[in-house]
N, CA, C and O atoms as CSV, one atom per row, in Angstrom:
chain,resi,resn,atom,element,x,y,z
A,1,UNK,N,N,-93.895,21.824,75.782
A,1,UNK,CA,C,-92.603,21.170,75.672
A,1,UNK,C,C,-91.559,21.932,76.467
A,1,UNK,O,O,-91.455,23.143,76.664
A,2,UNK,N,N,-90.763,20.843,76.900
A,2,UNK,CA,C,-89.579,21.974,77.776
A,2,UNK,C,C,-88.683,22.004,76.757
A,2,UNK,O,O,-88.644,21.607,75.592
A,3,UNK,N,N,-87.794,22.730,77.703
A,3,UNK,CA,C,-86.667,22.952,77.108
A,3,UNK,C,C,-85.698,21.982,76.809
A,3,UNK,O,O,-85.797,20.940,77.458
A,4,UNK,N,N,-84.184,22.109,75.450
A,4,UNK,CA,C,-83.460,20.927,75.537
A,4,UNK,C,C,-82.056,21.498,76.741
A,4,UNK,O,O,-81.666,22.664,76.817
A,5,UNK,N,N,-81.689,20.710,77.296
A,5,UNK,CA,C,-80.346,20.549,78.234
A,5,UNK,C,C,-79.520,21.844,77.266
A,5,UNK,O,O,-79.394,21.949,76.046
A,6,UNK,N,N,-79.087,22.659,78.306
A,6,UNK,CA,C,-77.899,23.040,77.545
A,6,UNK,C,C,-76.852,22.240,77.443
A,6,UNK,O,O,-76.645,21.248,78.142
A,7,UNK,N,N,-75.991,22.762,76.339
A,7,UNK,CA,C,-74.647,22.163,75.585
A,7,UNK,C,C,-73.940,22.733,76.836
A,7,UNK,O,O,-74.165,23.703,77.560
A,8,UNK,N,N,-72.918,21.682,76.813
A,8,UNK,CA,C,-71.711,22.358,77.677
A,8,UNK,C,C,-71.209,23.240,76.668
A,8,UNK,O,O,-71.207,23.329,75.440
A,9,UNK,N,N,-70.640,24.066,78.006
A,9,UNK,CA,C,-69.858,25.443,77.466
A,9,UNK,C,C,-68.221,25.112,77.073
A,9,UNK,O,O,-67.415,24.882,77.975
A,10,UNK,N,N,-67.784,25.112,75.508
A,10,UNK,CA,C,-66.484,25.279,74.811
A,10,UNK,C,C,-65.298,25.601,75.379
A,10,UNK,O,O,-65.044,26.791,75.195
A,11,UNK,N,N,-64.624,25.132,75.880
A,11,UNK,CA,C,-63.441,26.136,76.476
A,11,UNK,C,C,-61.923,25.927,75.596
A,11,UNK,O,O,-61.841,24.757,75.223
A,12,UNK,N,N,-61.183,26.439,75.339
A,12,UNK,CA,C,-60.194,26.342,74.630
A,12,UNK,C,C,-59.262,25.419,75.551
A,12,UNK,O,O,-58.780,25.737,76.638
A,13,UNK,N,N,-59.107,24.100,74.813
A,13,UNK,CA,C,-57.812,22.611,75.228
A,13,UNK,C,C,-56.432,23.790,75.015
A,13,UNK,O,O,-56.282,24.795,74.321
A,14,UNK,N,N,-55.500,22.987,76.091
A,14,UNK,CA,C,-54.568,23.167,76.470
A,14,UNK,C,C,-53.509,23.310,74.984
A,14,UNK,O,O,-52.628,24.148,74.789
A,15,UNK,N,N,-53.845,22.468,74.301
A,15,UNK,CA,C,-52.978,21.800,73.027
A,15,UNK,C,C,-52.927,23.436,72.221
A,15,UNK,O,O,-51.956,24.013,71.732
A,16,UNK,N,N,-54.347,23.872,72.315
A,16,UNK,CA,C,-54.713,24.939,71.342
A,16,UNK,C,C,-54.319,26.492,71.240
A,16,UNK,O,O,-54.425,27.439,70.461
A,17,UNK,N,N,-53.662,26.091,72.836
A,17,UNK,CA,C,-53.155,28.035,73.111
A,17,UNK,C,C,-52.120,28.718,72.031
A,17,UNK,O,O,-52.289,29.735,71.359
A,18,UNK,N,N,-51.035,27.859,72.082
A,18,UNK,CA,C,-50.043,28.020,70.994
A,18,UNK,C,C,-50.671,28.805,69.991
A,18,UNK,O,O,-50.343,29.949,69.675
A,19,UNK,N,N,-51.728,28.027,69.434
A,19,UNK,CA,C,-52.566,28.316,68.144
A,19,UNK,C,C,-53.323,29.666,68.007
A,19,UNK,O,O,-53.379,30.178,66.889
A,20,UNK,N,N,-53.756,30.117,68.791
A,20,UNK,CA,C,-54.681,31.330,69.021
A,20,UNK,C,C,-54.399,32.633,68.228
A,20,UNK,O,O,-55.258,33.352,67.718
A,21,UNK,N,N,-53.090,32.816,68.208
A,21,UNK,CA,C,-52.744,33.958,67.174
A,21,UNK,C,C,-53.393,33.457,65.788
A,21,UNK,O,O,-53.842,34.085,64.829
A,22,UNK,N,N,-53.310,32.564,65.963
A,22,UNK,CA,C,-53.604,32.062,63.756
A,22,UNK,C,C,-55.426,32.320,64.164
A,22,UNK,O,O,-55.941,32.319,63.046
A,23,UNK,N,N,-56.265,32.474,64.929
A,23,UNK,CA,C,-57.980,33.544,64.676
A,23,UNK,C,C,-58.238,34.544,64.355
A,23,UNK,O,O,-58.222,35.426,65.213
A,24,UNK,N,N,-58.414,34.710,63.675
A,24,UNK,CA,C,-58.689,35.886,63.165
A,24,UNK,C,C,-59.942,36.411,63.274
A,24,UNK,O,O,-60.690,35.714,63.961
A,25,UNK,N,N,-60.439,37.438,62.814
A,25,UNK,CA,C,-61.579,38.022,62.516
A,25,UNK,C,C,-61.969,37.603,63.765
A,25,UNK,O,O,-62.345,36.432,63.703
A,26,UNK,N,N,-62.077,38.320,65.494
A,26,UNK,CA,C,-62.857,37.848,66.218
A,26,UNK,C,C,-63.366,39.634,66.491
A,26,UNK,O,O,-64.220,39.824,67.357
A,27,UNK,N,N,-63.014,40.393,66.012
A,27,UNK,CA,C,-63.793,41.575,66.251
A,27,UNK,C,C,-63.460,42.046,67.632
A,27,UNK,O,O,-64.301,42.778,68.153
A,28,UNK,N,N,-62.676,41.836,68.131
A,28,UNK,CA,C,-62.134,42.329,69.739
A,28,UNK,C,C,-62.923,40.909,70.686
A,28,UNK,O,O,-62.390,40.694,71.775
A,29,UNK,N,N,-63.723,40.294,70.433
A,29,UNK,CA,C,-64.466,39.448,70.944
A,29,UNK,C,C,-63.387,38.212,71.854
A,29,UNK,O,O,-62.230,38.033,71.474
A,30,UNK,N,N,-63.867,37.583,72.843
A,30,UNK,CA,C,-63.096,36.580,73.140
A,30,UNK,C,C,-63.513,35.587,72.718
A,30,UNK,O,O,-64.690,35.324,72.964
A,31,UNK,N,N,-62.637,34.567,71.849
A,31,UNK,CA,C,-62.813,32.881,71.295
A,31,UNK,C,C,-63.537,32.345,72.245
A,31,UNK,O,O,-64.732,32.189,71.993
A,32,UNK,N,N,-63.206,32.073,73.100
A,32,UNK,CA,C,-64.133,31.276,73.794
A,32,UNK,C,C,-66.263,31.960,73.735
A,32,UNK,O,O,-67.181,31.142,73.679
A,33,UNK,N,N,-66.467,33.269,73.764
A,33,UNK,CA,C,-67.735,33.577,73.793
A,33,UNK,C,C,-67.944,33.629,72.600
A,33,UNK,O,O,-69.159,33.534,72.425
A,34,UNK,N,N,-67.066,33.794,71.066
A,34,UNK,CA,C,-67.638,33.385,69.743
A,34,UNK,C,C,-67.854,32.246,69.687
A,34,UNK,O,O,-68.948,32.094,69.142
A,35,UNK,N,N,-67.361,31.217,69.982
A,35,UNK,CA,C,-67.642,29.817,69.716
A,35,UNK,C,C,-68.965,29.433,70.491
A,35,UNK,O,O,-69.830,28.947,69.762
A,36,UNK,N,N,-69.300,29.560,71.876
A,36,UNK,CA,C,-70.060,29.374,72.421
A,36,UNK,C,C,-71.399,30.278,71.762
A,36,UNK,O,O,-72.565,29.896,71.855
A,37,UNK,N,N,-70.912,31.702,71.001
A,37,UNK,CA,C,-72.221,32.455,70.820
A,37,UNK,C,C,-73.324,31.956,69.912
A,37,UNK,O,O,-73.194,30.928,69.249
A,38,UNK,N,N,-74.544,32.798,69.895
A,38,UNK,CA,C,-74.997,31.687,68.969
A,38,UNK,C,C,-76.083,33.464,68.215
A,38,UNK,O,O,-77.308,33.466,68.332
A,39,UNK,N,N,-75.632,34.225,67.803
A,39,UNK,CA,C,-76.388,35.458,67.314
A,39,UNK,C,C,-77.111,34.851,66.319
A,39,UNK,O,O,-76.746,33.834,65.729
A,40,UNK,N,N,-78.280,35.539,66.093
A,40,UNK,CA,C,-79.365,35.502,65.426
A,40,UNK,C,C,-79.199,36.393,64.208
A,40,UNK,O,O,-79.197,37.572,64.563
A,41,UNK,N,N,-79.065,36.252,62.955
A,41,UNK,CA,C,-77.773,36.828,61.903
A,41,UNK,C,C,-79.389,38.132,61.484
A,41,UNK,O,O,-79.250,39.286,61.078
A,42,UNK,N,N,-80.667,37.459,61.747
A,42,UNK,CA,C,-81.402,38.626,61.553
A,42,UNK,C,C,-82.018,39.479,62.163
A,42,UNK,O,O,-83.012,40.108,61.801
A,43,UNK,N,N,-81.008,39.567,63.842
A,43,UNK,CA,C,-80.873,40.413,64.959
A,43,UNK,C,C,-79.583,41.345,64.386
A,43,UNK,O,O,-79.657,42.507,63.988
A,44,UNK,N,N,-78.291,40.426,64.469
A,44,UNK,CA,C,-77.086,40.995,64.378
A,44,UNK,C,C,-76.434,40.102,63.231
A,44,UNK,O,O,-76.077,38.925,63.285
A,45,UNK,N,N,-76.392,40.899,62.304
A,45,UNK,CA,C,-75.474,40.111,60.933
A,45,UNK,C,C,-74.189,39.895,61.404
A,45,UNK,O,O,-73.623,38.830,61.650
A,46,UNK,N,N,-73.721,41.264,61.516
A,46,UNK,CA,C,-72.276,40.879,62.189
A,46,UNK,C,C,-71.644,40.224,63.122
A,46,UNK,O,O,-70.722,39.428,62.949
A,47,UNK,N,N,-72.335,40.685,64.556
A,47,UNK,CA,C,-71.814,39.474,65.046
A,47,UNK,C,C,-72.043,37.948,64.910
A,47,UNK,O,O,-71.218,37.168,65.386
A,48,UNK,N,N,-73.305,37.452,64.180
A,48,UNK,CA,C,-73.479,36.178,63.264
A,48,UNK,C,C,-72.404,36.017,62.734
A,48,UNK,O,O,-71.880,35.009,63.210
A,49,UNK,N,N,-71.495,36.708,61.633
A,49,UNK,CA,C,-71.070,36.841,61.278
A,49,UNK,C,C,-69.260,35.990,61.311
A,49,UNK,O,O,-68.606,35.081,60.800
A,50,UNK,N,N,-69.168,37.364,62.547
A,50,UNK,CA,C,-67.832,37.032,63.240
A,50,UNK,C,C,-67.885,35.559,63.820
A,50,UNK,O,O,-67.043,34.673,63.672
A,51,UNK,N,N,-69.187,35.512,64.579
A,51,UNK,CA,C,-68.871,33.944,65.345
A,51,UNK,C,C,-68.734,32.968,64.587
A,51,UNK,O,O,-67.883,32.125,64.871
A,52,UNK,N,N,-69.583,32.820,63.359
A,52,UNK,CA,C,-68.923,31.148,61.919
A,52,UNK,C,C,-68.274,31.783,61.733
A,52,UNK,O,O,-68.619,31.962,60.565
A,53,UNK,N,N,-67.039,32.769,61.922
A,53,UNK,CA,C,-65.593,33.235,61.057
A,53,UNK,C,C,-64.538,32.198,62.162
A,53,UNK,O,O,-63.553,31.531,61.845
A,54,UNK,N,N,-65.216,32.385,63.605
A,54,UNK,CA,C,-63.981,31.627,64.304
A,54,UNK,C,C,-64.456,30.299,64.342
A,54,UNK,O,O,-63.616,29.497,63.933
A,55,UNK,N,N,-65.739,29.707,64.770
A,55,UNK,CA,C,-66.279,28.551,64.765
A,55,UNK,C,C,-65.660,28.169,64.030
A,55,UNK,O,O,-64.770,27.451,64.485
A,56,UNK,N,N,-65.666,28.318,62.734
A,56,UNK,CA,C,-64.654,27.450,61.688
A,56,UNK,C,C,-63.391,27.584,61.253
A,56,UNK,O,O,-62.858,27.017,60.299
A,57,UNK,N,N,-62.808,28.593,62.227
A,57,UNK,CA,C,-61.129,28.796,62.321
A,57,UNK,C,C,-60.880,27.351,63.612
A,57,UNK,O,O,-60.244,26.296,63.625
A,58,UNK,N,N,-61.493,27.845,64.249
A,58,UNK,CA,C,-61.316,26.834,65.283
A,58,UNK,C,C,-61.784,25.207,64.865
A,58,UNK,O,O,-60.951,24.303,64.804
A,59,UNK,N,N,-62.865,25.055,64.662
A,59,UNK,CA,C,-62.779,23.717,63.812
A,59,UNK,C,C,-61.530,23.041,62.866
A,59,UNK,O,O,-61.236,21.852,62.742
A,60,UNK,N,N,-60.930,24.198,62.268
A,60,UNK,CA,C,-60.161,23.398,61.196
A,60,UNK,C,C,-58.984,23.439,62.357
A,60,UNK,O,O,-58.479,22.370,62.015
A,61,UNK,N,N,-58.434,23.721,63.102
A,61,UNK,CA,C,-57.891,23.721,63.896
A,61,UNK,C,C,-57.885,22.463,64.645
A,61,UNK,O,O,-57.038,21.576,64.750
A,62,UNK,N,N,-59.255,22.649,65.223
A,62,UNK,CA,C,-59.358,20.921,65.812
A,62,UNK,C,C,-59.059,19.510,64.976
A,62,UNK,O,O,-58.544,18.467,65.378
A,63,UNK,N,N,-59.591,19.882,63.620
A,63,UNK,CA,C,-59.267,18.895,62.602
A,63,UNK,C,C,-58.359,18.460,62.265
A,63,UNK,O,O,-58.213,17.283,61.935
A,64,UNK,N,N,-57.036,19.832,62.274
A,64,UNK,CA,C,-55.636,19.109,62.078
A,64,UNK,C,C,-54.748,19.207,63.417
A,64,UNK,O,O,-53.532,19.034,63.338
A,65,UNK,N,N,-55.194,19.408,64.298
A,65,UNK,CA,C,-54.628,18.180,65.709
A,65,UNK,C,C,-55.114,16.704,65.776
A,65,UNK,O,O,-54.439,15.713,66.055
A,66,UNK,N,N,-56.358,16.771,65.477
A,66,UNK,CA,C,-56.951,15.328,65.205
A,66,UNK,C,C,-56.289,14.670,64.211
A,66,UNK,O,O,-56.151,13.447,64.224
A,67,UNK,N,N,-55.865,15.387,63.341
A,67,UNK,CA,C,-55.066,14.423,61.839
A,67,UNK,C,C,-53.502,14.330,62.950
A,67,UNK,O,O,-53.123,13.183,63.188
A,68,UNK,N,N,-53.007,15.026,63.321
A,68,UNK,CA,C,-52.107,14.723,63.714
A,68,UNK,C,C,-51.238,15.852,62.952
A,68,UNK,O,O,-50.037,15.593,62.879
A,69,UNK,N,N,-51.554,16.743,62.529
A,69,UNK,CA,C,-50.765,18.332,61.522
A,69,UNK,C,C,-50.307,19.139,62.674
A,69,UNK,O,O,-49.449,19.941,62.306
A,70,UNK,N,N,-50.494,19.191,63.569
A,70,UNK,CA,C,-50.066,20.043,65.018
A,70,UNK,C,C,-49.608,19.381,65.668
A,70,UNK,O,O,-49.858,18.190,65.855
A,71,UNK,N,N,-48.758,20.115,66.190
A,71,UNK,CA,C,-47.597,20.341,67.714
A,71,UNK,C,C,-48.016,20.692,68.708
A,71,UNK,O,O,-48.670,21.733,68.780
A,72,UNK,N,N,-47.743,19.873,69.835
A,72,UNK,CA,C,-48.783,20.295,70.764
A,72,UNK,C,C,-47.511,21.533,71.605
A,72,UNK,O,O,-48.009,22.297,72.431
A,73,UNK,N,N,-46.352,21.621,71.409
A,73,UNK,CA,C,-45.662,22.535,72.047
A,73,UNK,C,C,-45.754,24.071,71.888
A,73,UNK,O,O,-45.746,24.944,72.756
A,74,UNK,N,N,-45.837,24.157,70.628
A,74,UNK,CA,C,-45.886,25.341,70.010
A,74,UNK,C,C,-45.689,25.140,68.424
A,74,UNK,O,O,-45.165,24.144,67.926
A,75,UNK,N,N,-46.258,26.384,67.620
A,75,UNK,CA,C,-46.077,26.231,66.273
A,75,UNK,C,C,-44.528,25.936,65.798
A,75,UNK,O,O,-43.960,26.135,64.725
A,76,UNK,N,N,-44.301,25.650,66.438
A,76,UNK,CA,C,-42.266,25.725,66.327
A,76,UNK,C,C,-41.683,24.546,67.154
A,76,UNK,O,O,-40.494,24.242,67.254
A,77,UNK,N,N,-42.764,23.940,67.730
A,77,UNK,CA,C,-42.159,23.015,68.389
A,77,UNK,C,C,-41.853,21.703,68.115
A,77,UNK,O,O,-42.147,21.592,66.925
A,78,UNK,N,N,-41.376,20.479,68.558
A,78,UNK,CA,C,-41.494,19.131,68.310
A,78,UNK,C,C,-42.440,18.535,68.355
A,78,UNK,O,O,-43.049,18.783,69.396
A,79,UNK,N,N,-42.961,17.774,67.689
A,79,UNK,CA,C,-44.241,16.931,67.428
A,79,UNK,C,C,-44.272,16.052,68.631
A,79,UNK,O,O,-43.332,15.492,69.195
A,80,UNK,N,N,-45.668,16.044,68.935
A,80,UNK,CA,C,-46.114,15.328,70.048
A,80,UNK,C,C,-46.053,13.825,69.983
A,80,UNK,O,O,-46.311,13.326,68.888
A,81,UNK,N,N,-45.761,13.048,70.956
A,81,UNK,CA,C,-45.403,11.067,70.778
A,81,UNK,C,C,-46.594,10.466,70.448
A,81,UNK,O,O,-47.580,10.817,71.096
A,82,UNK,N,N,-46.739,9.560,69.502
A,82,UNK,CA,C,-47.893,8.948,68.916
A,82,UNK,C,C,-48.411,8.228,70.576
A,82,UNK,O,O,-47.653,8.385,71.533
A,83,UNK,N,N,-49.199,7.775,70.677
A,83,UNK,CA,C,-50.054,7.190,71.982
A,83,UNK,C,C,-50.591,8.214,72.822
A,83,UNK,O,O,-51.463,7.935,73.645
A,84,UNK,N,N,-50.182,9.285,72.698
A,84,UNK,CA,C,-50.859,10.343,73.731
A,84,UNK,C,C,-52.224,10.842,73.733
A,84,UNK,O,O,-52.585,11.647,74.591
């Protein structure tokens, strides 16, 4: 059997920069290579670890731009125009 296609590679949307201070726990690591990482938790616990700490910082993140809970200007900014 071959192999499956890789996934495209994650890159952080424009909307989301603002947001980046609110990740936490990335261990000095860059968001973009936790999200994309994929550690083997019974190679490396920790960095397993760290990467579902942002995977799902960043998810809920995506979730409430998708609800429409974020600003696409900044955390301080004016809410973005419905149709966009």
């Amino acid at each position: 059997m071959g192999k499956n296609k890789a996934t495209p590679r994650w890159t952080i949307p424009a909307w989301m920069r603002p947001y980046l201070g609110c990740v936490v726990n990335t261990g000095g690591g860059d968001i973009e290579d936790m999200v994309n990482g994929d550690a083997d938790p019974r190679i490396n616990l920790p960095l397993s670890t760290l990467q579902a700490c942002v995977k799902s910082q960043v998810d809920l993140l995506e979730n409430l731009h998708k609800r429409w809970f974020l600003r696409d200007e900044s955390p301080k900014g004016s809410s973005r125009a419905k149709g966009e």
